[in-house]
N, C-alpha and C positions, 0 to 999 in steps of 0.2 A: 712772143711778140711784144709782150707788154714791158719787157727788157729792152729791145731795141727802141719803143716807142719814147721810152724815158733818155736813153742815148741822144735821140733826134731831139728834143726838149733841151737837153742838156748842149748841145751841140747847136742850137738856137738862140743860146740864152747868151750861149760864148763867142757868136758870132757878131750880137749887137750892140757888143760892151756891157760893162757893169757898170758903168758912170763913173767917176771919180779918179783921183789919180794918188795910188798906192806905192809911187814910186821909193819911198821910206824903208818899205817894208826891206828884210833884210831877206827875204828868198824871192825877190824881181832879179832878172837878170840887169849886168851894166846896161847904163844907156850909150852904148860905145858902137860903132859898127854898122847900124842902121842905112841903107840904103834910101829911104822915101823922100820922093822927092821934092826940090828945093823951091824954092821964088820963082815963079816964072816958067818952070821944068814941067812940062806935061807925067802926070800921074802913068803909072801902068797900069793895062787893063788884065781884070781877070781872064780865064778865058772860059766863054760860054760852053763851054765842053769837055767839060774835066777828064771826063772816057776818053775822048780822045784824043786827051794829051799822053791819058797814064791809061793802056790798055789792062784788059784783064790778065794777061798774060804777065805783064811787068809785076803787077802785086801779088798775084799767084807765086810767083818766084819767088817775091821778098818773103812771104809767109810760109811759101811752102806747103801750099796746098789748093787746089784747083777752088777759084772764085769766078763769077759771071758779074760782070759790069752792068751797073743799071745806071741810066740817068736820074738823077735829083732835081725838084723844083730848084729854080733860082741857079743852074750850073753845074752843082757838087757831083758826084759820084760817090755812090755805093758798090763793096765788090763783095756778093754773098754767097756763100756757100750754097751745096744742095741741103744739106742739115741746118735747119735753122736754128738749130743749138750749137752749131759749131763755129768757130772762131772768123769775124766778117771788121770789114774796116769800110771807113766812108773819107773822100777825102774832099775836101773845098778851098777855094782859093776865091781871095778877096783885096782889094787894093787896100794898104797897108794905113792908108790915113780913113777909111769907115770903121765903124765902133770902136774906136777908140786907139788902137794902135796893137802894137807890140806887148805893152806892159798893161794895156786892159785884157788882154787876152789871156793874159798867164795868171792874171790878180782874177778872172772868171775862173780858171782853171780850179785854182787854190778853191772859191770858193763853194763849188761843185760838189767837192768831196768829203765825206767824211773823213775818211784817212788818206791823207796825202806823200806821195812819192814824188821828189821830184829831182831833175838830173839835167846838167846840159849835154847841148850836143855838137863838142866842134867840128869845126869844118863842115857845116852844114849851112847853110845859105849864108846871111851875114851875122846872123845868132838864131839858134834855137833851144827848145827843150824838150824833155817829155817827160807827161806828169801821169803818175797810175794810181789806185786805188777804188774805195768802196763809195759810190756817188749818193748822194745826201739825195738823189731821185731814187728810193727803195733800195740802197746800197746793194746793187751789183758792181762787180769788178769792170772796170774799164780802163785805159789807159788814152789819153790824150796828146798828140805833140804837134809841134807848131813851128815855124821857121818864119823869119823875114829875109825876101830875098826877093833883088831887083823891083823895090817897090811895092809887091805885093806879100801878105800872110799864106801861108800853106801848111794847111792841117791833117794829120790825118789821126783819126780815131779808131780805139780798137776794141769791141766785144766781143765776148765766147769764150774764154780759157783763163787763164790762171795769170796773175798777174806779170809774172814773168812775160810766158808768150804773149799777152796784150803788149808789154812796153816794148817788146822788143820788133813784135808786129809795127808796130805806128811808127817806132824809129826808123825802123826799114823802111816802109812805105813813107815816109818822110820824107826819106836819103833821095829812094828813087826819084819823087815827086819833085823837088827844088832840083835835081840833076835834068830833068825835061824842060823844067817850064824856064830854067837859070841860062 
């Protein structure tokens, strides 16, 4: 429990920006591609129900093993196992101009971790990535990844397993996630 807890911290920390704009750094994705909106263009909205955009069934599939949807304060979605050691992902969605943007979210990601993995992911909304390693919250294994599309951020995080299945969990459930809500 006290793993997951440090996840939702960490997952809180990357939701409301890190302040600053790191866009230098040489592992920010381009600023090419961005969908958010312009002068005048109404914002898109998250949706108050993340369950039930992405049911349990949908991430079950991407992972590959049976999870139960829970709702999140503030929207998110949690899909957890019966074993609460076993491999669980949470995912949330937020309009793409609060905390910070695109490039504060991936510049939180970086600095999360101790050790950092990180990979883009085409063709997935108008850019994404996903980032895994040992999180500087008690260094357990997680994986993070993250899409801009149609306005809005779309996250999905991954704990319980080995780095591999983490990144490849959240890219999944990424993929699926920006293909609903897109």
């Amino acid at each position: 429990m006290r793993l997951w807890s440090a996840a939702a911290v960490a997952s809180l920390v990357l939701l409301t920006g890190c302040g600053g704009d790191d866009s230098s750094d040489a592992d920010s994705p381009a600023a090419t591609g961005t969908s958010s909106p312009q002068a005048g263009e109404k914002a898109a909205e998250a949706p108050e129900d993340v369950c039930a955009v992405l049911s349990d069934a949908d991430v079950s599939a991407a992972v590959g093993s049976t999870l139960v949807a829970s709702q999140d304060p503030g929207g998110g979605c949690t899909y957890k196992p019966e074993d609460p050691r076993a491999l669980r992902v949470a995912v949330t969605v937020l309009r793409a101009d609060e905390g910070g943007g695109f490039e504060s979210y991936v510049a939180g990601l970086k600095a999360s971790y101790e050790t950092f993995a990180k990979k883009d992911l085409p063709g997935v909304g108008d850019r994404a990535v996903v980032a895994s390693g040992a999180t500087v919250y008690g260094g357990s294994l997680q994986a993070a990844s993250v899409a801009e599309v149609s306005g809005l951020l779309v996250s999905a995080n991954a704990l319980g397993g080995t780095e591999e299945e983490l990144s490849d969990a959240a890219a999944k459930t990424l993929t699926i996630a920006v293909e609903k809500l897109g």
